[in-house]
C-alpha positions in Angstrom: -49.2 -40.2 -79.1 -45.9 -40.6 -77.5 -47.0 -38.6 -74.5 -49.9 -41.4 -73.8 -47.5 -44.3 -73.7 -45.0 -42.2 -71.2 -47.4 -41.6 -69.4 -49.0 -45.3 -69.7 -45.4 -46.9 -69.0 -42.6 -44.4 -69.3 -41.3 -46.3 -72.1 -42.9 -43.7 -75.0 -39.1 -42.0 -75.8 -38.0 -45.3 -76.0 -40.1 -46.1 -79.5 -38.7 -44.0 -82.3 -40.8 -43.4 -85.8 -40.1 -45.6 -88.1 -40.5 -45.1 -92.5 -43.5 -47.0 -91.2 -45.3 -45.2 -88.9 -48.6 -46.6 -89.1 -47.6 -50.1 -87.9 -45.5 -48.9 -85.1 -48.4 -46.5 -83.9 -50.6 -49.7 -84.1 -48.6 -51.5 -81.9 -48.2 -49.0 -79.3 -52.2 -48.6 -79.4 -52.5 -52.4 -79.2 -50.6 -52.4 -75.8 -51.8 -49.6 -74.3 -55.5 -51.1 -75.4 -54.2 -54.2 -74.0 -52.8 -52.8 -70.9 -56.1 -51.0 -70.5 -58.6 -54.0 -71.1 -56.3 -56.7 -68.6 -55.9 -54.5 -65.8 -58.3 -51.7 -66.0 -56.2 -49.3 -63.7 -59.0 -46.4 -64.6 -61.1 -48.0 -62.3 -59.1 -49.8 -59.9 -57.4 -47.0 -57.3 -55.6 -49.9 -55.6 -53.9 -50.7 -58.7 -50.5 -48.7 -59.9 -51.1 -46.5 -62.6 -48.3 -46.1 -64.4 -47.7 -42.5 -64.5 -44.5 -40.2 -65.1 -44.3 -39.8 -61.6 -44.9 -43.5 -60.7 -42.3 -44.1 -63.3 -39.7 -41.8 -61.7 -40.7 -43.7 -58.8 -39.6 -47.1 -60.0 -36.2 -45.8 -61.2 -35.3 -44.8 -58.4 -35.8 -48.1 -56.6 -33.9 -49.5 -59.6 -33.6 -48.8 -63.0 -34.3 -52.5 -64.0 -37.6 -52.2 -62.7 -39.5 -51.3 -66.3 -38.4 -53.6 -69.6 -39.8 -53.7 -72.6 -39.5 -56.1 -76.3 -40.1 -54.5 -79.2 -39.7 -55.6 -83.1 -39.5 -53.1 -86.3 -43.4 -52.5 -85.9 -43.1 -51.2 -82.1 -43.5 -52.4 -79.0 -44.1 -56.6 -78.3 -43.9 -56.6 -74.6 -44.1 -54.9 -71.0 -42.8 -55.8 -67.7 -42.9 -54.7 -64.4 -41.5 -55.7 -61.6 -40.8 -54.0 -58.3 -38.0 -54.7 -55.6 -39.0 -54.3 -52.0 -38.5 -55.2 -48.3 -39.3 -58.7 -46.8 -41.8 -56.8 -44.5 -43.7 -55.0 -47.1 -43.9 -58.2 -49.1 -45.5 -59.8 -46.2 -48.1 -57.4 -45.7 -48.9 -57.3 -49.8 -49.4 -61.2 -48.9 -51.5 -60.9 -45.9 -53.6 -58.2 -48.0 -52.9 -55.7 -45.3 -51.3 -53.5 -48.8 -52.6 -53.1 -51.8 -50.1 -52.5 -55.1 -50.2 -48.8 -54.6 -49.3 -48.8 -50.9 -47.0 -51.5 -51.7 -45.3 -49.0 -54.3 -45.8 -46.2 -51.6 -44.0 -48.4 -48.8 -40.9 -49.7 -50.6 -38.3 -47.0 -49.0 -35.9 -45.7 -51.8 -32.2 -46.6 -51.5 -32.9 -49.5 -49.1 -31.6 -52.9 -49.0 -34.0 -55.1 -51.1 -34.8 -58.8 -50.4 -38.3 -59.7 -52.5 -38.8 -59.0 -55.7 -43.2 -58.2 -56.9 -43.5 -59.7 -60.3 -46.0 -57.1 -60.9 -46.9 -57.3 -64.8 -46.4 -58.6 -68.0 -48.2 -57.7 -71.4 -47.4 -59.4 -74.5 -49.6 -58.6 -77.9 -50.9 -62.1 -79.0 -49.3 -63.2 -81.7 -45.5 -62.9 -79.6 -47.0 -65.3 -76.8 -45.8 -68.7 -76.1 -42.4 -67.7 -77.2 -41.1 -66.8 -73.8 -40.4 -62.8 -74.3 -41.9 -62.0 -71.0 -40.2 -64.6 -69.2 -37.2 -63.5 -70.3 -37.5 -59.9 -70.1 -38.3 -60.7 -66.2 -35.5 -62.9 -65.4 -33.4 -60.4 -66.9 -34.8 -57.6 -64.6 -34.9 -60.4 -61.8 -31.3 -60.7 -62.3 -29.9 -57.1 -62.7 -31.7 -56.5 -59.3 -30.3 -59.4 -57.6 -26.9 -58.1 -58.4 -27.6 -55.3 -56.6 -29.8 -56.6 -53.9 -29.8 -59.6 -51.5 -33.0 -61.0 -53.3 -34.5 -63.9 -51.0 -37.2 -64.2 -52.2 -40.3 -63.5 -55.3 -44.0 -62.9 -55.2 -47.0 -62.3 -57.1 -50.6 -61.9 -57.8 -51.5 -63.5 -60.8 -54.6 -62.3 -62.6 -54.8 -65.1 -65.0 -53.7 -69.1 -65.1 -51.1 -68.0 -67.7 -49.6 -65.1 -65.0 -49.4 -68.0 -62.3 -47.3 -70.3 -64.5 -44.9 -67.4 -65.8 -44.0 -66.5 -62.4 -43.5 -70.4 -61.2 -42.0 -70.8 -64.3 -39.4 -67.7 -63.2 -38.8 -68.6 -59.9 -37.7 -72.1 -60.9 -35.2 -70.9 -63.1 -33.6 -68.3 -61.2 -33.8 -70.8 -57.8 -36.0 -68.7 -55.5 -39.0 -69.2 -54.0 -41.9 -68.0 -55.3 -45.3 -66.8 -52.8 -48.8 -65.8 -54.1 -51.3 -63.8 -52.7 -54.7 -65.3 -53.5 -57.6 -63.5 -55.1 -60.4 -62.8 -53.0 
């Protein structure tokens, strides 16, 4: 079981076994099911799969790049988000890049200066209680101390997406672009 979340979102060594171990397995399954049923990654190559490799990937950009929440049943929440260059934003935005190649493109040790809110997962009953939007800023923020952050963008797959990444970029004072669905 652990070796399906690591390799879902690296995070699996991060969930110990609890005297419960049924309700933390459940949650685990019930983001990884969620995870599965939003995005559907299996059959999406121009989506990032969240892979060990991927996820060695994403540290080395920065380590702030994965977060998670999690309660004494497991995990509550996921977030993703992925500095970059203002070039390879642009081209993300002009659809020249999908995530993959976006992931591919951002140069390792660079100097970042946009910020791809990528994803955030939340199990139902934590939502509305602004876990996700905090778990981003924080990210948001660890970056920006490292990085001349200029600017944050997004694709939002749902209305809820768009107003947690407005919602983000209003409290942290940055400008916020989207790259429309086709």
């Amino acid at each position: 079981m652990m070796r399906r979340v690591s390799a879902l979102f690296g995070l699996g060594a991060q969930f110990p076994i609890r005297r419960n171990e049924n309700v933390a397995i459940d949650n685990l399954q019930r983001m990884i099911q969620l995870a599965d049923e939003f995005f559907e990654v299996k059959h999406d190559p121009d989506q990032i799969a969240v892979t060990e490799n991927v996820m060695m990937r994403l540290r080395s950009i920065h380590p702030s790049t994965m977060s998670e929440a999690r309660d004494e049943n497991g995990p509550i929440s996921w977030i993703l988000v992925i500095p970059t260059t203002s070039e390879v934003m642009e081209s993300f935005l002009a659809g020249k890049l999908n995530e993959r190649e976006l992931l591919e493109k951002t140069p390792a040790g660079s100097t970042y200066t946009a910020i791809y809110l990528c994803s955030a997962l939340v199990l139902p009953e934590f939502r509305g209680k602004g876990i996700a939007r905090k778990l981003t800023i924080d990210a948001v923020q660890s970056i920006m101390r490292d990085h001349p952050i200029k600017a944050l963008f997004s694709w939002p797959f749902s209305v809820a997406g768009e107003k947690l990444a407005r919602s983000i970029a209003e409290e942290i004072g940055l400008p916020i672009r989207q790259r429309p669905h086709a």
